[in-house]
C-alpha positions in Angstrom: -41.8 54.6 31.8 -40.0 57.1 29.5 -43.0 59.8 28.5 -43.6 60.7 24.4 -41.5 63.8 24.6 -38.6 61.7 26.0 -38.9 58.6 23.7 -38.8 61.1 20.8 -36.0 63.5 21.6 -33.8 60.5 21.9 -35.0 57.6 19.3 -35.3 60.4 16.8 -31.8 60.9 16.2 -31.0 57.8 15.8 -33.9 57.1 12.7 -35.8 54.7 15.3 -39.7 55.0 15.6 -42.1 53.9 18.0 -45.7 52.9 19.0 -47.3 53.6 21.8 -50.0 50.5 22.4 -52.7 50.9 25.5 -52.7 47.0 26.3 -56.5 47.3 27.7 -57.9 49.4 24.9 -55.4 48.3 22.4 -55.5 51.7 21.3 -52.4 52.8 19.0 -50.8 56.0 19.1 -47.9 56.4 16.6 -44.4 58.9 17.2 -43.7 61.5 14.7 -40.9 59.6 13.1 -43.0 57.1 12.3 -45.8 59.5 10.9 -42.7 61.2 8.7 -41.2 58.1 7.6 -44.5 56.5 6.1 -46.3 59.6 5.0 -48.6 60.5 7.7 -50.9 58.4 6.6 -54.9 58.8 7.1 -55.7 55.5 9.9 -59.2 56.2 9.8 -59.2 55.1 13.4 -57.9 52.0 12.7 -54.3 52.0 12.9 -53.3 48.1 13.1 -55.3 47.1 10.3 -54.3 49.8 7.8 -50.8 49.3 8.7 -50.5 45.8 8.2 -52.9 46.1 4.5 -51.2 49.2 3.2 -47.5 49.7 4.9 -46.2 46.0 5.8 -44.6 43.6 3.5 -47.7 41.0 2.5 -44.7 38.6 3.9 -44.3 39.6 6.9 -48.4 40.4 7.5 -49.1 37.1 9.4 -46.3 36.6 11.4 -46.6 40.4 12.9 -50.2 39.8 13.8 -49.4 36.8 15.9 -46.6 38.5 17.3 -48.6 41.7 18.1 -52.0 39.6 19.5 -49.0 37.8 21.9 -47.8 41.5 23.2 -51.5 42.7 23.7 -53.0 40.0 25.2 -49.9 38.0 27.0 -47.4 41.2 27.2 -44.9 38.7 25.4 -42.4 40.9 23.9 -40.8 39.8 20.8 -38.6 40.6 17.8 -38.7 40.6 14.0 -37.4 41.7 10.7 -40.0 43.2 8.6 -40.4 45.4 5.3 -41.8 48.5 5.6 -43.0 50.8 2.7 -42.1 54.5 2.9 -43.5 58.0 1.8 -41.9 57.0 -1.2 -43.4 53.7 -1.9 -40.2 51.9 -1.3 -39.8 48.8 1.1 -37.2 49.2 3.6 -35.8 46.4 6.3 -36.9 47.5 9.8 -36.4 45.4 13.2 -39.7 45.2 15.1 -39.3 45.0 18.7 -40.7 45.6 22.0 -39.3 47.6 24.5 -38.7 46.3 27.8 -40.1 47.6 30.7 -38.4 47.4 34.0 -41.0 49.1 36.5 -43.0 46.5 38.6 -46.4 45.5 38.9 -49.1 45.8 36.3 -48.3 47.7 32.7 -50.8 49.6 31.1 -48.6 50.5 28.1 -46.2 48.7 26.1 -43.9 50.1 23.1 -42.7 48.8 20.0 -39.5 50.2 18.3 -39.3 50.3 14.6 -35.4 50.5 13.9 -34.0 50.9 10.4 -31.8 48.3 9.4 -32.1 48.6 5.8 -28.3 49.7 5.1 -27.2 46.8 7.4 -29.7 44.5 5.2 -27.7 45.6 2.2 -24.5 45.0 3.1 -25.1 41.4 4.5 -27.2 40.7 1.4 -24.4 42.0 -0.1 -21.8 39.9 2.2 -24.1 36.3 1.7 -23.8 37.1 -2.8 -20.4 37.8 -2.4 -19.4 34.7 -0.6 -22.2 32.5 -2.6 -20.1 33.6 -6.2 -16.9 33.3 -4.9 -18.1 30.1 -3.1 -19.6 28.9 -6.7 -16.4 30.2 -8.5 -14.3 28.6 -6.6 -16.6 25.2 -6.9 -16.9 25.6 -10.8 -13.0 26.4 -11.3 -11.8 24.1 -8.6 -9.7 26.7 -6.9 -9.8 26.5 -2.8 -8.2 29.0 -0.7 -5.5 28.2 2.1 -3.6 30.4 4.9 -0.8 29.6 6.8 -0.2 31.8 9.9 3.3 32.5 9.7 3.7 33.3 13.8 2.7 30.3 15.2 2.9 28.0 12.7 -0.9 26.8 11.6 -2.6 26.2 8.5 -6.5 26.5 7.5 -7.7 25.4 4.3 -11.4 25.7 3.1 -14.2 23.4 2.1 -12.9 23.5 -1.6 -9.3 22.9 -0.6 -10.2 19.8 1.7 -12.1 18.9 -1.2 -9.6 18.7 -3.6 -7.3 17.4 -1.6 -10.0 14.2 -1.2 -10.0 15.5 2.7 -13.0 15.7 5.1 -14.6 18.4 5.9 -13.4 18.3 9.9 -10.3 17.7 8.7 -7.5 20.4 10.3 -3.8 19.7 8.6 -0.8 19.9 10.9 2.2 22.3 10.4 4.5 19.6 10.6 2.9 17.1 8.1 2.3 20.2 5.3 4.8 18.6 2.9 3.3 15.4 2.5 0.3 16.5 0.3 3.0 17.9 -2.0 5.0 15.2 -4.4 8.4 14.6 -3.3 10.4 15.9 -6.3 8.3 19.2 -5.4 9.0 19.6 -1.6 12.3 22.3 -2.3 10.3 24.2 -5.3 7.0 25.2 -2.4 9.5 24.9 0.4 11.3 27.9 -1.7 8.4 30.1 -2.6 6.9 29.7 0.8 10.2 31.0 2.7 10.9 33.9 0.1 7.0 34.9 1.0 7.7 34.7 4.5 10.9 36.0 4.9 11.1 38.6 2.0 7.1 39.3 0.9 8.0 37.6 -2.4 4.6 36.5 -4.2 4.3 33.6 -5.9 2.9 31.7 -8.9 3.8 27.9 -9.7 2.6 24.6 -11.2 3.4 21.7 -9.4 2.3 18.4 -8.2 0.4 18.0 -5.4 -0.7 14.7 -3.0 -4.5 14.0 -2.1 -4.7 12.3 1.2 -4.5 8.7 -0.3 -1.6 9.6 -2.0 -2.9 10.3 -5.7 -0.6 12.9 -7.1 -1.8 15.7 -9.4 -0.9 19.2 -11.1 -2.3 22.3 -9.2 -1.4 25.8 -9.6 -0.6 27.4 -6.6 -0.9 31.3 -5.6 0.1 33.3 -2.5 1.0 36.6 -1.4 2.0 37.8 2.1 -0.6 39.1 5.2 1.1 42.1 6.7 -0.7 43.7 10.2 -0.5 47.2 10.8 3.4 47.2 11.8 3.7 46.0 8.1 5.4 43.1 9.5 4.9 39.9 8.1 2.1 37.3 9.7 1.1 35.0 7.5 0.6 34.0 3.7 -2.6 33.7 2.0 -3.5 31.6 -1.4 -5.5 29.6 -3.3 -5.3 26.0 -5.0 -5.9 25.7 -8.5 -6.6 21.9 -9.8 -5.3 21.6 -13.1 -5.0 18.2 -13.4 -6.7 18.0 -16.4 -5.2 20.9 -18.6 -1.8 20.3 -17.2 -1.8 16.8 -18.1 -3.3 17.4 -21.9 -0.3 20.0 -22.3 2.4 17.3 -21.4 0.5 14.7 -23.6 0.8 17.3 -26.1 4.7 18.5 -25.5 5.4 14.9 -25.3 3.5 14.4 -28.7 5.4 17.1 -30.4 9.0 15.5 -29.1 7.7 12.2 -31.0 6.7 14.2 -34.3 10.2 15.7 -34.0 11.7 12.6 -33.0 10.3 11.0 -36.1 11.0 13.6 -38.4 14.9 13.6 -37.3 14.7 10.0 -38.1 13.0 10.2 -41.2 15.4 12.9 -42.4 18.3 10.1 -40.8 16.4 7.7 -43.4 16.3 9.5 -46.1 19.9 10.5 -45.4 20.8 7.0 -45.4 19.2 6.3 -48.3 20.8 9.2 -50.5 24.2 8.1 -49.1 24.8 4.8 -48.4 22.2 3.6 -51.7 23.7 6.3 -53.9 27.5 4.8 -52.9 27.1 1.8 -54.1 25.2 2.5 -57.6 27.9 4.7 -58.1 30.4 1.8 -57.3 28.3 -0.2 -59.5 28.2 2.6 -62.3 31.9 2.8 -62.5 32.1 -0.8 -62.2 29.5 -1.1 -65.4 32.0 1.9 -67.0 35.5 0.2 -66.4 34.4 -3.1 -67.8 33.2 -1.1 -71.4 36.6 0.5 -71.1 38.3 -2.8 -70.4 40.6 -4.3 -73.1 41.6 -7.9 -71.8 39.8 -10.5 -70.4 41.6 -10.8 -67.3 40.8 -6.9 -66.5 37.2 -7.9 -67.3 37.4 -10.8 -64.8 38.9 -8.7 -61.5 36.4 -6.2 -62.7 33.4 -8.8 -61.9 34.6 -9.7 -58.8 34.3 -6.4 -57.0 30.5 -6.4 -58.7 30.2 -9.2 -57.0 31.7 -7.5 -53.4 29.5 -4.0 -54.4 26.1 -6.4 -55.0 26.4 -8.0 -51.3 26.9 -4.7 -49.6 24.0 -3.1 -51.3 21.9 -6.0 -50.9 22.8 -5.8 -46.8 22.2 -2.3 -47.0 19.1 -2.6 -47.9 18.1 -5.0 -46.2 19.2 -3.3 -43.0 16.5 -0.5 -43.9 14.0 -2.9 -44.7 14.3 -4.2 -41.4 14.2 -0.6 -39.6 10.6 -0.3 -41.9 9.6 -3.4 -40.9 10.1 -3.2 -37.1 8.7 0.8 -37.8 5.4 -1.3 -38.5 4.7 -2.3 -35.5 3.7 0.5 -34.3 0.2 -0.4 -36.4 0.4 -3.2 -33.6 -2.0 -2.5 -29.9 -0.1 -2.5 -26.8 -1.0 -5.7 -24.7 -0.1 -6.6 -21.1 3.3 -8.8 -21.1 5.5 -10.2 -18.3 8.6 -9.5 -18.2 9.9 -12.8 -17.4 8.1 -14.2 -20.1 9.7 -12.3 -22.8 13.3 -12.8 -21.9 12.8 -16.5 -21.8 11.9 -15.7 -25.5 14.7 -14.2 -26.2 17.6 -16.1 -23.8 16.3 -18.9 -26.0 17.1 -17.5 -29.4 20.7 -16.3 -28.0 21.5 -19.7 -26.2 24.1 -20.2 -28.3 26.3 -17.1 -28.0 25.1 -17.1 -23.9 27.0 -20.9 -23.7 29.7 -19.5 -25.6 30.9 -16.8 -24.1 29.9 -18.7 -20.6 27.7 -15.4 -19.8 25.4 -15.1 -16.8 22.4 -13.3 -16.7 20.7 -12.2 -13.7 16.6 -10.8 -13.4 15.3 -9.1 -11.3 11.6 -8.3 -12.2 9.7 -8.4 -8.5 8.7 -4.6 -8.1 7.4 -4.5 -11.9 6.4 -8.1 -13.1 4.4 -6.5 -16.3 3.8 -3.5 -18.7 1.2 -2.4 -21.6 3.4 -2.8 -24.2 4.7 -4.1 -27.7 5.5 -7.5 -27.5 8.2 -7.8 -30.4 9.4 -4.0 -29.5 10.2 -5.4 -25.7 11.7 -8.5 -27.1 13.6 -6.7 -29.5 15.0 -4.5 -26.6 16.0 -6.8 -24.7 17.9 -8.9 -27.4 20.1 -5.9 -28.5 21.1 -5.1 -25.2 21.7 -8.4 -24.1 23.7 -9.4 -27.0 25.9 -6.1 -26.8 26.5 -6.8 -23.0 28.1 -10.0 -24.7 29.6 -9.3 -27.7 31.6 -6.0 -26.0 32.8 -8.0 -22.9 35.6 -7.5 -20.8 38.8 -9.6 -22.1 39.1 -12.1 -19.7 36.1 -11.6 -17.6 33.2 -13.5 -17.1 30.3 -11.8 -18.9 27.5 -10.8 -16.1 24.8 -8.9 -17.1 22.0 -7.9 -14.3 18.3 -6.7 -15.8 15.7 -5.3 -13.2 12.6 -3.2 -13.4 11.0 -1.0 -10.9 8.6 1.7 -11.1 9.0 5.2 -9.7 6.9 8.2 -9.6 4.3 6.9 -11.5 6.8 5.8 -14.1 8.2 2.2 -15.5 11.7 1.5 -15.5 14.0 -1.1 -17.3 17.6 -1.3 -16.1 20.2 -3.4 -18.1 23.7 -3.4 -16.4 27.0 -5.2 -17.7 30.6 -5.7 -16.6 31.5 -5.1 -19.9 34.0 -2.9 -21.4 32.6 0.2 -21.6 32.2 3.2 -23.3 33.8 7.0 -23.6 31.1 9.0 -23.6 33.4 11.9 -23.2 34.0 11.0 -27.0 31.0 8.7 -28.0 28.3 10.4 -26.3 26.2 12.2 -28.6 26.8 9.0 -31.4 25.7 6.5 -29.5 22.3 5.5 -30.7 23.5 6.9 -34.7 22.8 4.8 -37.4 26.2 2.9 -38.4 28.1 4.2 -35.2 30.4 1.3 -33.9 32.9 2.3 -30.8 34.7 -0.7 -30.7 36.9 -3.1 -32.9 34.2 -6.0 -33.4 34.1 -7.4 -36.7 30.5 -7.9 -36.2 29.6 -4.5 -35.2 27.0 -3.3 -37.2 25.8 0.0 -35.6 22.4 -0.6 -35.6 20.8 -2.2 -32.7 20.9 0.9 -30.5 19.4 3.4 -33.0 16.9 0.2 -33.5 16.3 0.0 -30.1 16.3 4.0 -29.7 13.6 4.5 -32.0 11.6 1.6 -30.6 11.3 3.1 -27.1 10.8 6.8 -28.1 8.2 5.9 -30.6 5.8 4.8 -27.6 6.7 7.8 -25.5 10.3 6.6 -23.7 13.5 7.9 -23.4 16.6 5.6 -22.9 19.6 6.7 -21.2 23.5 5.3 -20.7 25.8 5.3 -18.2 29.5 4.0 -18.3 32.7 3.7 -17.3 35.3 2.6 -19.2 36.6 -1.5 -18.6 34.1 -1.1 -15.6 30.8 -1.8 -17.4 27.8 0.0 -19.1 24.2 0.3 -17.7 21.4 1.3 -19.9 18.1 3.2 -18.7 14.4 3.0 -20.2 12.0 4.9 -19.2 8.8 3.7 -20.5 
């Protein structure tokens, strides 16, 4: 065994203490270091007992006594982390442990090495808070952290990540399958930011929709950056998830929201403009009328006179009763959105247009077996339907059998209603940005009133769809809702 001098000259320099215990006598003798490092304190021959009452943590007090009657009495070595208080009344960590003998036969002496761990301590205290906030950040903001390693091609995601992707936690994702927990119209947008990372170092910051693992789709905000080694070459990118499902989703509500205040201003200021025009024309029509017929000298002049009265009263009266239509159908709004099935509400309205359908000899064709039903308006979707079915018939082909085909489908989350014709068409080239105006007619049909479409405009946009045209001249028209 290694005598004092030795044991001192080289534990000293590394600030590691010892005792020295007599396993027969139990007798104590402490090294220098430790002597220094505690105060050379006054044992009054009992070194054991004043250590553990006056320089051990009360914590670790128990624990060190069965440990230390094991050494004495059993020579069973053993380790443990302890407190110790110093010269200057501070705790410090320490590891406690016995030092193993390798020499044979019976050991009068065994030694216990106090090493100072206390910086160590620190920093993996310091390590474990660390990791608990960024772990509880990362819980409380729903951001998880990713890496892909760019040279062979593998991806780790952490706890949070797996979690918010509604993963398990032994769940490892494959290279090859990465672009399935990202929505389809989003694969070229990461696809993009990833190879400009890889390839070029370019960071990157972007909202997009992502894919849980049963397929629910929702808005994150994804961040990464490049891993370089010490060639500064390129070996991976590193990230994080945001879910902002929530927040991303209020914002669109609200953009959309804003697009239907503006929507409904431009067609109030379209009202009002219709109302200062078309209502002003005729009482001045009527005013000049009222004027000629003081003016007139003959009775015959006074006659011809009352017959364009006569002419100027129906206009005005269909005039407004065009707008007190658009008010009245503007009122249902005030109406709640119930569930509705397709089918049933064209049988509604192929029954209240029998007539012109046997006519014109006009077949209709449905389609409704990937969307049977919607939340909706009843009168809005039967008014819909009705003015798109009776344009497909009234601006037919000459000569051609009226067809028109109506399907729905949904798509991305969204509901669609598709109403196709082989009808005669329409220049958009020309008609485009008129064709759902107020009064805009495009062909030469006497009863053209150019008002279903803006009707039928307004109707869809007020519950938060757009409509959309396609068409070829002489070929045929197709219309697009999106609900």
């Amino acid at each position: 065994m290694l005598n004092d001098l030795q044991l001192n000259s080289i534990l000293e320099d590394f600030d590691i203490a010892y005792w020295k215990i007599h396993l027969f006598t139990k007798k104590i003798s402490w090294s220098e270091h430790f002597n220094t490092l505690v105060g050379n304190p006054d044992t009054h021959n009992e070194p054991l007992e004043y250590f553990i009452k006056e320089i051990l943590h009360p914590d670790y007090r128990y624990d060190f006594r069965l440990h230390f009657e094991n050494l004495t009495t059993e020579n069973k070595g053993f380790n443990l982390e302890l407190k110790l208080k110093l010269e200057s009344g501070k705790y410090r960590w320490f590891e406690c442990r016995s030092l193993k003998n390798k020499e044979k036969g019976l050991q009068e002496h065994a030694v216990l090495l106090f090493v100072n761990i206390h910086q160590a301590k620190r920093d993996q205290y310091t390590i474990e808070e660390n990791f608990f906030y960024y772990h509880e950040t990362a819980e409380m903001t729903n951001t998880g952290g990713w890496y892909i390693d760019t040279i062979h091609n593998n991806i780790y995601w952490d706890n949070v990540t797996k979690k918010i992707l509604k993963c398990p936690i032994d769940y490892q994702p494959v290279f090859e399958d990465r672009l399935k927990f990202y929505a389809e119209e989003h694969h070229q947008t990461i696809l993009s930011a990833f190879e400009k990372c890889r390839q070029y170092g370019i960071p990157f910051k972007i909202e997009l929709k992502m894919k849980s693992l049963y397929n629910q789709e929702f808005w994150v905000r994804a961040t990464g950056k490049p891993v370089y080694n010490e060639e500064q070459e390129i070996i991976g990118i590193r990230g994080v998830f945001q879910d902002i499902n929530e927040n991303k989703t209020n914002e669109l509500n609200l953009q959309n929201s804003l697009d239907i205040i503006a929507t409904q201003n431009s067609r109030l200021f379209n009202f009002a403009h219709i109302v200062s025009h078309n209502l002003r024309s005729h009482s001045s029509n009527l005013s000049l009328i009222v004027e000629l017929l003081n003016e007139a000298k003959t009775d015959r002049d006074k006659l011809e006179l009352l017959t364009n009265i006569d002419d100027i009263s129906e206009n005005l009266d269909s005039a407004i009763g065009q707008l007190n239509e658009l008010m009245t159908r503007q009122n249902l709004l005030k109406k709640e959105k119930v569930k509705i099935r397709f089918e049933d509400a064209l049988e509604v309205v192929l029954a209240s247009v029998s007539s012109l359908i046997n006519r014109e000899n006009a077949k209709i064709v449905a389609q409704f077996t990937e969307l049977k039903e919607i939340s909706y308006i009843p009168e809005y979707l039967k008014s819909i339907l009705l003015n798109l079915i009776t344009n497909a018939i009234r601006y037919k082909q000459a000569g051609r059998k009226p067809v028109i085909f109506i399907q729905t489908y949904r798509s991305k989350d969204r509901d669609f209603l598709e109403v196709s014709d082989n009808g005669m068409g329409i220049d958009l080239d020309q008609y485009g940005d008129k064709m759902f105006g107020m009064y805009k007619t495009f062909h030469q049909n006497p009863e053209a009133k150019g008002i279903g479409l803006f009707i039928t405009k307004n109707q869809v946009e007020a519950l938060g769809g757009t409509i959309s045209v396609t068409s070829t001249v002489d070929v045929g028209t197709t219309f697009k809702i999106k609900f």
